[in-house]
Each structure stands twice: as C-alpha cells, then as structure tokens.
C-alpha positions as CSV (number, residue, x, y, z in Angstrom):
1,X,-7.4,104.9,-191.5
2,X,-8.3,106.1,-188.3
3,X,-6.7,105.7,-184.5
4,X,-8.1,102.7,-183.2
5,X,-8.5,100.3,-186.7
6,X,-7.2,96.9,-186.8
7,X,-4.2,97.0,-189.5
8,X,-1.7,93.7,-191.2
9,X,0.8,94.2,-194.0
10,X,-0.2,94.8,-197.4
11,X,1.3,93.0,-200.2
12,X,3.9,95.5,-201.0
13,X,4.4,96.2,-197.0
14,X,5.4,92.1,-196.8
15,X,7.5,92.4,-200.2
16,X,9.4,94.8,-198.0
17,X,12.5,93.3,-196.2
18,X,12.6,95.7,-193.4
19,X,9.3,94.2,-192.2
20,X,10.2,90.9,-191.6
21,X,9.4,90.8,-187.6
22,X,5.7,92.0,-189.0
23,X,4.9,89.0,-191.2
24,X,2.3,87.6,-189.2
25,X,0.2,88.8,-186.4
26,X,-1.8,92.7,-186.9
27,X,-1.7,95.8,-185.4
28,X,-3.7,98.7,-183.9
29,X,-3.3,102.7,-185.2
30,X,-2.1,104.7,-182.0
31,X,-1.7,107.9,-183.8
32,X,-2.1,109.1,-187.6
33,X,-0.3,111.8,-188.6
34,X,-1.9,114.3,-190.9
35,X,1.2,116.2,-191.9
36,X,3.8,115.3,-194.3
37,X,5.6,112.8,-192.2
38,X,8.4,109.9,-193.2
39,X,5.9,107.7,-191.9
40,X,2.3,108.0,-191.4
41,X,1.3,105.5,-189.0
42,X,2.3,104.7,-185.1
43,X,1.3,100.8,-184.9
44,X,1.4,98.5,-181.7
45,X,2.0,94.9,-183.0
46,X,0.8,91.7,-181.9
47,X,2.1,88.5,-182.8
48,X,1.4,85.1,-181.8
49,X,4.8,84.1,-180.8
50,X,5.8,87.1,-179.1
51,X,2.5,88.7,-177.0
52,X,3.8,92.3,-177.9
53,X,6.3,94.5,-178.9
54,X,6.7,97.1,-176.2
55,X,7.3,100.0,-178.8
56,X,5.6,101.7,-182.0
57,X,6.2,100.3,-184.7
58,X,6.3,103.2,-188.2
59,X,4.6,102.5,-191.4
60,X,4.1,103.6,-194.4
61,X,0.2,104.1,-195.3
62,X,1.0,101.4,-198.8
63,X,2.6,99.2,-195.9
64,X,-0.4,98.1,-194.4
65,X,-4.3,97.4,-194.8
66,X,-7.4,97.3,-192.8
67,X,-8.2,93.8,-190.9
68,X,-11.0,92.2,-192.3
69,X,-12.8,89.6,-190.0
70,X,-13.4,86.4,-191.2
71,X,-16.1,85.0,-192.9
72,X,-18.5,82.3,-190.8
73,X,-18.1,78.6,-191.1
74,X,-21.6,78.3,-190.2
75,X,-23.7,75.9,-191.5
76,X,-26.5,76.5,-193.3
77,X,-29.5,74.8,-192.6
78,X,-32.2,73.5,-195.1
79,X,-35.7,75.2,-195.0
C-alpha cells in the first residue's frame, strides 16, 4: 500500500476488539513506514456518523485492505 490509497478493515483487523470505533466507514494512508515499526500504517478515518476523527489512527498492515469500488447497477440494454 501506498500514501494516498483508500483502506477498510480486513477480516482479522474487525475480529480485533481494539478496533471497534473502525467498524464501518474507510480510511486514507498518510504515511507508510518502511522500517520495522509497531505499526505500519498512519490512517485518517471517516465514518458516517462521525465526519472525522481529528487524529491518526495506527494499523497493522493484516488490519486493513484496499477499498474496492463498487460494481455498477447499470442496466444492460438488449442489442
């Protein structure tokens, strides 16, 4: 991952109680550290029932997972 990606919990990262405030919502990478830090990854969260938390939030790189956009509901039409 890279500063500036689009990140939600992974499945282990929600197993985790610790990261209950991080549930729902996603998060952008502000820094990546490439040393062998505690934590790997300085997040900004967004949520929808609180518009942001003020602060970096830590995570472990198996904490989290790229944001994939969703798929189109478009409809197709017949040729």
């Amino acid at each position: 991952m890279k500063v500036g990606d689009l990140v939600v919990l992974s499945a282990k990262g929600a197993k985790l109680k610790h990261n209950w405030r991080y549930y729902e919502g996603f998060g952008i990478v502000l820094e990546v550290f490439k040393t062998k830090q505690y934590y790997d990854f300085a997040i900004q969260w967004f949520c929808e029932g609180r518009s942001v938390h003020n602060k970096r939030v830590w995570f472990k790189r198996y904490e989290i997972k790229k944001l994939k956009p969703q798929k189109s509901q478009a409809v197709k039409k017949c040729p």
